[in-house]
MARTITI-126987 format. One record per atom (N, C-alpha, C): residue in three letters; x, y negated, z. Coordinates in steps of 0.05 Angstrom, whole numbers, plus 5000, padded with zeros to 4 digits. Layout:
<rs>
AlaXYZ...
</rs>
This chain:
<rs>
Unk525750004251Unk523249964265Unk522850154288Unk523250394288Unk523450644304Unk524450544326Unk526850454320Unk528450314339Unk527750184362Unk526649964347Unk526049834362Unk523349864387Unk521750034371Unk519750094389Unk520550324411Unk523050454410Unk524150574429Unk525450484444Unk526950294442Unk527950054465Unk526249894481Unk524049804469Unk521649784482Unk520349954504Unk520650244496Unk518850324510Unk520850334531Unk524250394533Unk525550504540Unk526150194571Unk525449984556Unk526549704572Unk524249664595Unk522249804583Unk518949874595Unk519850034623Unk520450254615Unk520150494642Unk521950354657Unk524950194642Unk527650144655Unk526349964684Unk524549734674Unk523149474694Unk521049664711Unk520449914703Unk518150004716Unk519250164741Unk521750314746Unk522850384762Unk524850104779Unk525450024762Unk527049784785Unk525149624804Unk523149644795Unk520249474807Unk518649634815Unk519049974818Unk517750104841Unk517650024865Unk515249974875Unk514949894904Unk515749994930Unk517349984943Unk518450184971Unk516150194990Unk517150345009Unk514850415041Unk513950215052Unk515449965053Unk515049795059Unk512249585049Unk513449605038Unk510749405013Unk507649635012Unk508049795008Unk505049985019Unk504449985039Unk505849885060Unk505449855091Unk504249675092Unk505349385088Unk505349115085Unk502749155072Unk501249215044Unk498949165033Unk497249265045Unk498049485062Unk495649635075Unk494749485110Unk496649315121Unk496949245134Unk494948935138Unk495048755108Unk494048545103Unk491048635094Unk490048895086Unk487748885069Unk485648915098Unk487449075118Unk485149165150Unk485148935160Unk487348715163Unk487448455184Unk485848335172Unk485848265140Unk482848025127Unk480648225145Unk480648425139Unk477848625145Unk476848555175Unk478848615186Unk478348605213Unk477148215221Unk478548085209Unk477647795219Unk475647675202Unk474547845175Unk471947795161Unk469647925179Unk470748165188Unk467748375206Unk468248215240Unk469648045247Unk469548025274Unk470747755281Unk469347515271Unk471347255266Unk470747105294Unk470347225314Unk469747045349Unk472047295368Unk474047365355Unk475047645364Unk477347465375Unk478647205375Unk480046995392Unk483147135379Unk485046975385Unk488246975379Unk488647315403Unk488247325420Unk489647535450Unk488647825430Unk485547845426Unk484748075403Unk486048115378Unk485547855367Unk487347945339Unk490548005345Unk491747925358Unk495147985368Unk494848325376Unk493148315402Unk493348645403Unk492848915384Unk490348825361Unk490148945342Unk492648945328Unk493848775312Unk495548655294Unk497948955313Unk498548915333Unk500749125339Unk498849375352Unk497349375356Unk496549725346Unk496249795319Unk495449645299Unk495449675274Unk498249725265Unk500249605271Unk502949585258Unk503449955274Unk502950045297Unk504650235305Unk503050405286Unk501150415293Unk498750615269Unk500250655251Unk500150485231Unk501250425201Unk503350565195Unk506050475220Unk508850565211Unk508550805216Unk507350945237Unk507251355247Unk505951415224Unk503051365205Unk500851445189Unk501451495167Unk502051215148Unk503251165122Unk505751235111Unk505951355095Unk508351455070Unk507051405050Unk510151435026Unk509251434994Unk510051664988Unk508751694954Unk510051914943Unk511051764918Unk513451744909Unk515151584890Unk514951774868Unk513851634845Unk513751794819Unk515251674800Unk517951534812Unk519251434798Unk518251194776Unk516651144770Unk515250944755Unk512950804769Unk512150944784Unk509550834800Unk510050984828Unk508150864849Unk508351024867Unk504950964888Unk504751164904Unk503151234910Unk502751204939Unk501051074945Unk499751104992Unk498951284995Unk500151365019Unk498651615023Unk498551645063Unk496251705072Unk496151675095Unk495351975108Unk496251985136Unk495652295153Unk493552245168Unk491452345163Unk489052355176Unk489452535196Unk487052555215Unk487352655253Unk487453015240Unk487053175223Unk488153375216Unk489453535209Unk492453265207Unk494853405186Unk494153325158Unk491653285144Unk492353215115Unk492852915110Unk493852875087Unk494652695073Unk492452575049Unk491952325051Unk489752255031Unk491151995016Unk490852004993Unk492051794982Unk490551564972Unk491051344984Unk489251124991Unk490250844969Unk492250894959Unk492850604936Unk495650704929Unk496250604903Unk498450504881Unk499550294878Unk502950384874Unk503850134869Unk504850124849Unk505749934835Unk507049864804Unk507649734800Unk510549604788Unk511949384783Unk511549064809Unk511549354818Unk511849184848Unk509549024863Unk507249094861Unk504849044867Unk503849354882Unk502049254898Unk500849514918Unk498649424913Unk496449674915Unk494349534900Unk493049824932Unk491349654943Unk489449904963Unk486349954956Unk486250194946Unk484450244933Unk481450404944Unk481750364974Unk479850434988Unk478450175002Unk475450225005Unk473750015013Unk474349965041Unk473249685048Unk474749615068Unk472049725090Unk469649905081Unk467849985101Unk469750205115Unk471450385092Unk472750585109Unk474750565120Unk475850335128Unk478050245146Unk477150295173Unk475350345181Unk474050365204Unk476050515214
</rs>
């Protein structure tokens, strides 16, 4: 019985690191949660606005955003205009989850 609940836990962590989420995918979630944002708070903003946002947003994103990999889960974390780092969403078995409101996307 022991056993088995240790293979369990063990088949658990195994899917939980193979299905850690990379830079990419915290990018990507953080990327999709400001564009709904941006075209819910500003929906007369035409295709030429949303395109130019969409690539200042992407350069933003890729210089701003890093993770911190905890091997089982992992963590967003962004550089604010003072050098620190604030950690803004989690990811897990391969889901990114952004855990800040979309007022402070501003």
């Amino acid at each position: 019985m022991k056993k088995n609940i240790i293979f369990c836990i063990l088949f658990f962590l195994g899917i939980a690191v193979i299905t850690n989420p990379d830079v990419e995918a915290h990018r990507s979630a953080l990327k999709v949660k400001t564009l709904e944002y941006n075209i819910k708070s500003n929906p007369k903003g035409g295709l030429l606005a949303e395109t130019a946002f969409a690539f200042g947003l992407e350069t933003f994103i890729n210089a701003r955003v890093t993770t911190n990999n905890y091997l089982f889960f992992s963590t967003t974390a962004i550089l604010d205009d003072s050098g620190n780092t604030k950690t803004i969403g989690i990811g897990a078995f391969g889901v990114v989850k952004i855990l800040i409101d979309t007022d402070k996307i501003k």
